[in-house]
py3Dmol code that shows the C-alpha trace and the ligand (Angstrom):
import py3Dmol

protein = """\
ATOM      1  CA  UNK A   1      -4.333  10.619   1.937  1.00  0.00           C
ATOM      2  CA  UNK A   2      -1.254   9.152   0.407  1.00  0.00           C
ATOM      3  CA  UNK A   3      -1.842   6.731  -2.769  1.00  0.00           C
ATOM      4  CA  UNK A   4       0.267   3.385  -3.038  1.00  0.00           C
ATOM      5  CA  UNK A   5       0.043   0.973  -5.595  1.00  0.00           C
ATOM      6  CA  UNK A   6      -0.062  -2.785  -4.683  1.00  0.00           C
ATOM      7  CA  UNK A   7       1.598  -4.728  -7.158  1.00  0.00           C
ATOM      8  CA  UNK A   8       5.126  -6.137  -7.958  1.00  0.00           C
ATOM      9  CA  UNK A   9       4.709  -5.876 -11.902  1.00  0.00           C
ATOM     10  CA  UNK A  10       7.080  -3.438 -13.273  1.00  0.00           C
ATOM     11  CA  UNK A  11       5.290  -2.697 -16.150  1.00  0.00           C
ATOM     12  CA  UNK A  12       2.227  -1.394 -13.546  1.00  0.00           C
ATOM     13  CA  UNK A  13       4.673   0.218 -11.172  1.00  0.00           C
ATOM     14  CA  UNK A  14       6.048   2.401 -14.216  1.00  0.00           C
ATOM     15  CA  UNK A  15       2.723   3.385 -15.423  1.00  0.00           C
ATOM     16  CA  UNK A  16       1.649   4.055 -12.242  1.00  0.00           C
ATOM     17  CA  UNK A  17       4.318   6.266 -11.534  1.00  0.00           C
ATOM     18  CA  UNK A  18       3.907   8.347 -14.903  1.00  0.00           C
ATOM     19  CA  UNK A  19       0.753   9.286 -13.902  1.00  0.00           C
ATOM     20  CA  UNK A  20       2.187  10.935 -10.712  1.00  0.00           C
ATOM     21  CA  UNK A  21      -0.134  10.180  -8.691  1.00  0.00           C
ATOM     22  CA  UNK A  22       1.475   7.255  -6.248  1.00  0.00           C
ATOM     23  CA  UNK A  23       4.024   8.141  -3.468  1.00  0.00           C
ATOM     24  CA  UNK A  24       4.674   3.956  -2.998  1.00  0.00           C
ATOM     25  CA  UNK A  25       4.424   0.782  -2.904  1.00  0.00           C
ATOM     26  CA  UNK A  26       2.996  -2.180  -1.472  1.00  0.00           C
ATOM     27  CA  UNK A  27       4.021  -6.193  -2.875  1.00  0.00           C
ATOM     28  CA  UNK A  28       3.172  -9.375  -1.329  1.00  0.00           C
ATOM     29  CA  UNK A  29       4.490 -13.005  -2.272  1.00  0.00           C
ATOM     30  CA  UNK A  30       1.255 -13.179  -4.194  1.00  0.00           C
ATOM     31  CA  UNK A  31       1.698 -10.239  -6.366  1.00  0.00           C
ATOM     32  CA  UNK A  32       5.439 -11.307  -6.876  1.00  0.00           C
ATOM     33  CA  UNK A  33       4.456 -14.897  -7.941  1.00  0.00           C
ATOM     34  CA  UNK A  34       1.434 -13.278 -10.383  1.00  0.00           C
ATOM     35  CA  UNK A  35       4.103 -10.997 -11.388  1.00  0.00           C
ATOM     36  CA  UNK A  36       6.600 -14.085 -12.374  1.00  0.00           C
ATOM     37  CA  UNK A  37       9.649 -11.770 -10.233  1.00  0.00           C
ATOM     38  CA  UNK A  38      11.746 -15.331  -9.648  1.00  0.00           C
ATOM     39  CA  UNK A  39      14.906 -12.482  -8.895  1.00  0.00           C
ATOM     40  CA  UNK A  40      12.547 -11.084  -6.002  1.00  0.00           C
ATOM     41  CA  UNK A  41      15.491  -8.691  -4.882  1.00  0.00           C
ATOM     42  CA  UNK A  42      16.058  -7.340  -8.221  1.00  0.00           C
ATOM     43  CA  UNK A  43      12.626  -6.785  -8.678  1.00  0.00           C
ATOM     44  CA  UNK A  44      12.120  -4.951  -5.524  1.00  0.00           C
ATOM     45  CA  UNK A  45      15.795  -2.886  -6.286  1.00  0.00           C
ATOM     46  CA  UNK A  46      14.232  -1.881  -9.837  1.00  0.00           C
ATOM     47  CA  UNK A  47      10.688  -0.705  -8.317  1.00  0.00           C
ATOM     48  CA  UNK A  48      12.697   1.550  -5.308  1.00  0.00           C
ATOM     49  CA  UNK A  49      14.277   3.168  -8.778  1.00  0.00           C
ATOM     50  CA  UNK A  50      10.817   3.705 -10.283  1.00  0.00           C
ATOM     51  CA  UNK A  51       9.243   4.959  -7.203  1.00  0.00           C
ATOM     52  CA  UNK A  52      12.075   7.201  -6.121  1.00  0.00           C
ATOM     53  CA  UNK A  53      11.929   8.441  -2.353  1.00  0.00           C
ATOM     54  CA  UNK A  54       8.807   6.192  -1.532  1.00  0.00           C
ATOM     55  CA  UNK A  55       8.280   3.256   0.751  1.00  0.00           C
ATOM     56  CA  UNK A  56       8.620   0.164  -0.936  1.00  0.00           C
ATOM     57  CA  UNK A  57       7.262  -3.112   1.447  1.00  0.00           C
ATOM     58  CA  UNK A  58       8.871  -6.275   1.033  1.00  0.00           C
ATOM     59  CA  UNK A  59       7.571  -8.951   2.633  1.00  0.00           C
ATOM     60  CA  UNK A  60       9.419 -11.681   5.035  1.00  0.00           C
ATOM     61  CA  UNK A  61       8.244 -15.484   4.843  1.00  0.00           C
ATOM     62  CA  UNK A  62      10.128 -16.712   7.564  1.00  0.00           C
ATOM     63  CA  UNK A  63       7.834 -17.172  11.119  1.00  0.00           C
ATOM     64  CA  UNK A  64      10.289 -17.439  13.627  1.00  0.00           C
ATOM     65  CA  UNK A  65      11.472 -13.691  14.818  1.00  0.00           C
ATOM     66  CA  UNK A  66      15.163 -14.451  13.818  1.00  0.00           C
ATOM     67  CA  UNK A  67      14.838 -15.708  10.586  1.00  0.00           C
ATOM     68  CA  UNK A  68      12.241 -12.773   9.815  1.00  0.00           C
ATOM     69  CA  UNK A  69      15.194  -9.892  11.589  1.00  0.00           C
ATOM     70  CA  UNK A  70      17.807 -11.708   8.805  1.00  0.00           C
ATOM     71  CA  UNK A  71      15.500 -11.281   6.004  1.00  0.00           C
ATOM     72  CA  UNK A  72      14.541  -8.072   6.799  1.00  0.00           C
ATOM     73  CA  UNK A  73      18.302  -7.062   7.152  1.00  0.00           C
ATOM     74  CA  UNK A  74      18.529  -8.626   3.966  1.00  0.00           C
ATOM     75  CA  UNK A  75      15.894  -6.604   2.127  1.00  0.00           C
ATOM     76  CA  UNK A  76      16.417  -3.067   3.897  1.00  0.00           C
ATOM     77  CA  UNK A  77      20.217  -3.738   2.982  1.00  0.00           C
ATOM     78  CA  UNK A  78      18.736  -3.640  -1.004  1.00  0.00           C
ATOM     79  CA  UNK A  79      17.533   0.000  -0.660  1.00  0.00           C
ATOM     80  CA  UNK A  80      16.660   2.636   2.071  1.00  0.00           C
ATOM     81  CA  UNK A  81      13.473   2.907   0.491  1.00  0.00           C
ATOM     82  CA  UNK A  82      12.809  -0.734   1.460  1.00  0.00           C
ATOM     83  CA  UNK A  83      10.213  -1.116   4.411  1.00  0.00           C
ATOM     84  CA  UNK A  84       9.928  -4.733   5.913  1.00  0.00           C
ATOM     85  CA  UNK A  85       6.090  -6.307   5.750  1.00  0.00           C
ATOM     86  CA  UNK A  86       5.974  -8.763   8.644  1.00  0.00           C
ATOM     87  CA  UNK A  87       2.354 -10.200   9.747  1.00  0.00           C
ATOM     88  CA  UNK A  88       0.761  -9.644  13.294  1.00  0.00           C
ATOM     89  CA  UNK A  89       2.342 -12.677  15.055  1.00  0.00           C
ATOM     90  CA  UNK A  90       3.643 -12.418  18.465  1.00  0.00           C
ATOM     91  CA  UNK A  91       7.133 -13.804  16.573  1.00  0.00           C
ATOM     92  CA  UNK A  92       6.527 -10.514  14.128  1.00  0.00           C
ATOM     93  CA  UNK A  93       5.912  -8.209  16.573  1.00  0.00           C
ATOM     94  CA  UNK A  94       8.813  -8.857  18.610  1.00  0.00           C
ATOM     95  CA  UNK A  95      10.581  -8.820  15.252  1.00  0.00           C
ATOM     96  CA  UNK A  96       9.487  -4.980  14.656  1.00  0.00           C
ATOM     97  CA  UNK A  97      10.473  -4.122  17.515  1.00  0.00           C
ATOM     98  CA  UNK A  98      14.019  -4.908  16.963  1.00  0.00           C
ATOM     99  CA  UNK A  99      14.204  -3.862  13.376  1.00  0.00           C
ATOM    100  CA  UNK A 100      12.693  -0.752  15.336  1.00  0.00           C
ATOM    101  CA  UNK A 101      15.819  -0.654  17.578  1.00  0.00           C
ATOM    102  CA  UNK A 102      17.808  -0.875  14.501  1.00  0.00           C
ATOM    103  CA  UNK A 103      16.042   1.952  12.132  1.00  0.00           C
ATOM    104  CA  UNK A 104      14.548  -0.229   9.662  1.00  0.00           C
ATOM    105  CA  UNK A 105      10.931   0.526   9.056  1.00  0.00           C
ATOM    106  CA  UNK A 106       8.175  -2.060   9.014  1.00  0.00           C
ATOM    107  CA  UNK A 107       4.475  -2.508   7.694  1.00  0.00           C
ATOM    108  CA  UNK A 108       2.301  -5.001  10.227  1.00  0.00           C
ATOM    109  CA  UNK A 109       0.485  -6.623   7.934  1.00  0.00           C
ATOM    110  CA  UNK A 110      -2.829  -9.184   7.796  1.00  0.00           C
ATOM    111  CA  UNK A 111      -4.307  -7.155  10.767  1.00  0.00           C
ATOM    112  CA  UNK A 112      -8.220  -7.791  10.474  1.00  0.00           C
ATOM    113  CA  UNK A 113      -8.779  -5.835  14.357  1.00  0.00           C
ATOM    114  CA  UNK A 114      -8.254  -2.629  15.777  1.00  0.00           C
ATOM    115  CA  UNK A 115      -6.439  -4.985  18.332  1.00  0.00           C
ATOM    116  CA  UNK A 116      -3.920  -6.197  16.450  1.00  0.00           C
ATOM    117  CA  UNK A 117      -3.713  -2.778  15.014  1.00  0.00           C
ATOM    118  CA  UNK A 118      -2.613  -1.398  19.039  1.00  0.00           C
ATOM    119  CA  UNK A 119      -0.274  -4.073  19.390  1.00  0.00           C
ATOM    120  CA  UNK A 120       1.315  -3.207  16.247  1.00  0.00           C
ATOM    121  CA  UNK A 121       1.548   0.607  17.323  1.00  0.00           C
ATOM    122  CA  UNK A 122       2.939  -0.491  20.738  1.00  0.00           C
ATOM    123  CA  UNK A 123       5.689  -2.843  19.027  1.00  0.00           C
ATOM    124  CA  UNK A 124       6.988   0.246  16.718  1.00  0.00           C
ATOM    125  CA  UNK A 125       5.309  -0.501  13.583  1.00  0.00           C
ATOM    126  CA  UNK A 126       5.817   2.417  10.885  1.00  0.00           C
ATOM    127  CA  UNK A 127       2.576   0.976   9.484  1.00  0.00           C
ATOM    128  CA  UNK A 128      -0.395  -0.783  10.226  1.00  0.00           C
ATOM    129  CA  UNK A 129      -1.968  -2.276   7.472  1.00  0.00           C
ATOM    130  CA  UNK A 130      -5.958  -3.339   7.722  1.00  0.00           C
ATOM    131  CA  UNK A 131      -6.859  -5.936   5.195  1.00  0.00           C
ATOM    132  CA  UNK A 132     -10.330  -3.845   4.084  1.00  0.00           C
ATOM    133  CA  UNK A 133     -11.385  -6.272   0.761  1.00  0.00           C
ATOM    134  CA  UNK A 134     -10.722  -9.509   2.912  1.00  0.00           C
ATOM    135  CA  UNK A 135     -12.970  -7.981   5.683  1.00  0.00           C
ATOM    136  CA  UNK A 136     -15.511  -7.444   3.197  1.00  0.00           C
ATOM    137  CA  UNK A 137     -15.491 -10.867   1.850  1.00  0.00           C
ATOM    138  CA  UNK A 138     -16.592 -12.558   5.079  1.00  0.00           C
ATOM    139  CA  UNK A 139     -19.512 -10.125   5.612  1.00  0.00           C
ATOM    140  CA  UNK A 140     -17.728  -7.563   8.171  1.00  0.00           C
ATOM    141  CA  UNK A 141     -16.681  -3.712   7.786  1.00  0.00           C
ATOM    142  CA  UNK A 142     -13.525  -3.220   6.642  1.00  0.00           C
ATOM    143  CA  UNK A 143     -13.989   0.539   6.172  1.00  0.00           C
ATOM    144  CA  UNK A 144     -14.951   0.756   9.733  1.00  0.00           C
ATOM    145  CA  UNK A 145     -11.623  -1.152  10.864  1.00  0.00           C
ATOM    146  CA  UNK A 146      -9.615   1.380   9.324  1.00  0.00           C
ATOM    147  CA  UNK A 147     -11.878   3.834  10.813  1.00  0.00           C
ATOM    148  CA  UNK A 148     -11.380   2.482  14.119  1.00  0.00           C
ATOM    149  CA  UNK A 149      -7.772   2.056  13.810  1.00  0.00           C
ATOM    150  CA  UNK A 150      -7.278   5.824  12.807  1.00  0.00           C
ATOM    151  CA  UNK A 151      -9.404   6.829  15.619  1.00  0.00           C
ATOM    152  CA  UNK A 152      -7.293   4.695  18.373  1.00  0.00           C
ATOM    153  CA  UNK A 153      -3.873   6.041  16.682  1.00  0.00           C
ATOM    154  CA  UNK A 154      -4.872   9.628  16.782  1.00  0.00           C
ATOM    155  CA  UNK A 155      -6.086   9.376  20.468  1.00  0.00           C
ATOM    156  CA  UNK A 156      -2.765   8.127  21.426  1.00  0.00           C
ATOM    157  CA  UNK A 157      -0.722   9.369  19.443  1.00  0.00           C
ATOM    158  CA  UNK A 158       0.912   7.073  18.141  1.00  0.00           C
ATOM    159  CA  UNK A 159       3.377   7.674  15.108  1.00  0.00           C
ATOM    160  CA  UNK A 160       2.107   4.100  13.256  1.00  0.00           C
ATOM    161  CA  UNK A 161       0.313   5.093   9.626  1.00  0.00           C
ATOM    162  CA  UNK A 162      -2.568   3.937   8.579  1.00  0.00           C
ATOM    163  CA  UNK A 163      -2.131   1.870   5.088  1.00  0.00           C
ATOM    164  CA  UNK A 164      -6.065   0.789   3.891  1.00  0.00           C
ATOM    165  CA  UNK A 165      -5.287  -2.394   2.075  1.00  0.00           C
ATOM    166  CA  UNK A 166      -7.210  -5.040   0.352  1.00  0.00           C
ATOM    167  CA  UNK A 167      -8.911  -2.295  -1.486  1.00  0.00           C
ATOM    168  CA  UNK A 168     -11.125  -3.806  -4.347  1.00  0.00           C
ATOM    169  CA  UNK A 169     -12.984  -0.577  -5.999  1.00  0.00           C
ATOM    170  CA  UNK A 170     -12.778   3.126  -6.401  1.00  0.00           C
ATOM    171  CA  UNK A 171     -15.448   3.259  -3.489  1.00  0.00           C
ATOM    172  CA  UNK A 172     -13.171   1.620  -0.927  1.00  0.00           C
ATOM    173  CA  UNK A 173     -10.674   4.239  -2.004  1.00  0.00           C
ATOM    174  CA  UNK A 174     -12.608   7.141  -1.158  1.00  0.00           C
ATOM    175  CA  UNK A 175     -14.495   5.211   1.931  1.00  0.00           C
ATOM    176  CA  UNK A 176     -10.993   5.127   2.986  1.00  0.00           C
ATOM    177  CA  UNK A 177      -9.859   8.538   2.801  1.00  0.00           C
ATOM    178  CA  UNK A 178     -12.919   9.762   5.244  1.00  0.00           C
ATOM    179  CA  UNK A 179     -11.903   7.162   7.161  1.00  0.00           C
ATOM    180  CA  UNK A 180      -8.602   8.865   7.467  1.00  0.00           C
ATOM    181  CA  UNK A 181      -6.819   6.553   6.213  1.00  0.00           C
ATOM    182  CA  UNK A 182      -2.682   7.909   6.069  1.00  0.00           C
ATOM    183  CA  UNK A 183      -2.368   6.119   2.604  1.00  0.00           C
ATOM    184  CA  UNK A 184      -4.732   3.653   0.717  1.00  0.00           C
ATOM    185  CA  UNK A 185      -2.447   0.700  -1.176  1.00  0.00           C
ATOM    186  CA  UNK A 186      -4.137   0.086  -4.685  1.00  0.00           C
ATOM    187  CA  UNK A 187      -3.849  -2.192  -7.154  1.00  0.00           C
ATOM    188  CA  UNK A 188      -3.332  -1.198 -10.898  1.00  0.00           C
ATOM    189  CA  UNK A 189      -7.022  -2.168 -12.304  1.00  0.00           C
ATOM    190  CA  UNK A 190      -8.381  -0.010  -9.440  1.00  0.00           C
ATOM    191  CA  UNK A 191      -5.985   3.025  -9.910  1.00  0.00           C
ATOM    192  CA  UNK A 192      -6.917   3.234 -13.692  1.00  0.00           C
ATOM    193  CA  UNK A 193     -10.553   3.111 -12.783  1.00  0.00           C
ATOM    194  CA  UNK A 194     -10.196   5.953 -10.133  1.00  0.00           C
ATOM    195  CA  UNK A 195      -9.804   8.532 -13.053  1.00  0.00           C
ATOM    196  CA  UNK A 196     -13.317   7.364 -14.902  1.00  0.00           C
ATOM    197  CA  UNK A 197     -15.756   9.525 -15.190  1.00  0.00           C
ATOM    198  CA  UNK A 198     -18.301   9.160 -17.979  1.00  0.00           C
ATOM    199  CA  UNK A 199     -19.218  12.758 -18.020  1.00  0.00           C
ATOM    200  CA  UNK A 200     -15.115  13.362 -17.981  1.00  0.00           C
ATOM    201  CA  UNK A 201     -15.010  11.489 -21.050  1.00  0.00           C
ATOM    202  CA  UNK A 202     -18.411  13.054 -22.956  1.00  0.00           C
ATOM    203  CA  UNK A 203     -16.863  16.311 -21.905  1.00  0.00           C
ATOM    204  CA  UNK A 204     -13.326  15.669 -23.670  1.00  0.00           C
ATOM    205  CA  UNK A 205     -15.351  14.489 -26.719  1.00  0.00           C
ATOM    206  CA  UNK A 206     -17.379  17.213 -26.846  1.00  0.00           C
ATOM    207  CA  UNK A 207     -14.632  19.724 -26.671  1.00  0.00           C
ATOM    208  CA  UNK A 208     -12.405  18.042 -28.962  1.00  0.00           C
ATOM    209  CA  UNK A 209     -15.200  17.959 -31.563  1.00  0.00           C
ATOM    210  CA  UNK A 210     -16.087  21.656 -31.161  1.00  0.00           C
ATOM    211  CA  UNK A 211     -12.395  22.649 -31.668  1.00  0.00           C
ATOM    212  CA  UNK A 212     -12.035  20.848 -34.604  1.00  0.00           C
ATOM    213  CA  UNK A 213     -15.578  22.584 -36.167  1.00  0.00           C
ATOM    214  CA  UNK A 214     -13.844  25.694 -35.126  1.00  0.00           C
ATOM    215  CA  UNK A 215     -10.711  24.667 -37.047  1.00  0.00           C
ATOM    216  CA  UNK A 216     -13.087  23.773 -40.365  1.00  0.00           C
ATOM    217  CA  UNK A 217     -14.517  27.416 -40.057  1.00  0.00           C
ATOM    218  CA  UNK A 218     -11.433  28.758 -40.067  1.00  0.00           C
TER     219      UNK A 218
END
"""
ligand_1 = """\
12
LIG
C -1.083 -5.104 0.749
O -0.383 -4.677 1.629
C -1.817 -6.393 0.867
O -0.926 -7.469 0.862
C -2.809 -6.515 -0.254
O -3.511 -5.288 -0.350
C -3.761 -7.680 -0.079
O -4.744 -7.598 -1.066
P -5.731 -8.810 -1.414
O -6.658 -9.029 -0.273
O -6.451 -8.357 -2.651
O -4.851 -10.004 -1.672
"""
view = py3Dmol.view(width=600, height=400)
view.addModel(protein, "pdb")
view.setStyle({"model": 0}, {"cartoon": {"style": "trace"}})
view.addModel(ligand_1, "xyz")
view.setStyle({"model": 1}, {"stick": {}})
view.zoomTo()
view.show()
């Protein structure tokens, strides 16, 4: 399973990306208005160039499938690496499946069903992207979703990735990957906590110590 990171801070998507670990990422207009990006397009130019290679989703605002096809012309015109987030309307849909038509690569996004999730597939979508956290919140499975999901896609075939999203701890991370999940999108907090261990960290102390009494000895 791929990793992206979900946020549109700069400062995040560079750490992120020293670490090595993350082969993209996800933004929303949330994460660009907690991240203050006012220049949205620069923002999203300058995270393609810290993320080199890897999908990068912008999202449209518009609801009507015209104005969302200009945005997205828009956006994919910033960067190749650009991949257009549109939500599971029937105005989105029929949306993806022109930017389809046209080679531009989209992420269906707010799907909270494995049904939205096969309409999706059957518009064109590059990726499907089941809101896990969200599901969570109101009481239902959002691990299962994504298990469902991957099921339905591998039965048929179809070439739409998985993307878990909404993750909110390390344990939706790794619920995700046996899911078989194609990529889980994480945010920053969660990424850093992913490497914690507390025996990782009595180990390191304990071998850092014993080299240095090895050192006094000398
Ligand atoms: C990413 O594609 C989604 O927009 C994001 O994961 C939503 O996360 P949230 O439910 O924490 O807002």
């Amino acid at each position: 399973m791929k990793i992206f990171l979900d946020s549109a801070n700069l400062g995040e998507v560079q750490t992120a990306a020293g670490w090595g670990v993350i082969s993209g990422v996800t933004t929303n207009p949330t994460l660009l208005a907690r991240a203050g990006a006012k220049d949205f397009q620069a923002v999203v130019a300058e995270i393609c160039r810290l993320v080199p290679g890897g999908p990068i989703s912008a999202e449209v605002v518009s609801s009507d499938t015209a104005g969302m096809v200009q945005e997205a012309r828009e956006l994919a015109d910033i960067d190749p690496q650009v991949v257009i987030k549109i939500p599971v309307t029937p105005a989105g849909l029929a949306a993806v499946k022109q930017l389809a038509a046209e080679g531009i690569r989209t992420n269906v996004t707010l799907v909270f069903s494995t049904a939205q999730a096969i309409l999706a597939a059957a518009a064109g979508a590059t990726f499907v992207s089941p809101f896990v956290g969200r599901l969570d919140d109101i009481g239902q499975d959002g691990l299962g979703l994504v298990q469902e999901i991957v099921t339905v896609m591998d039965t048929y075939d179809y070439s739409t990735e998985v993307i878990a999203a909404s993750i909110r701890h390390p344990q939706h991370v790794v619920g995700a990957a046996l899911a078989g999940a194609h990529i889980a999108t994480v945010p920053f907090k969660v990424l850093g906590q992913l490497f914690e261990h507390p025996l990782t960290a009595q180990g390191i102390e304990r071998f850092q110590a014993d080299w240095e009494a090895l050192q006094g000895n000398k």
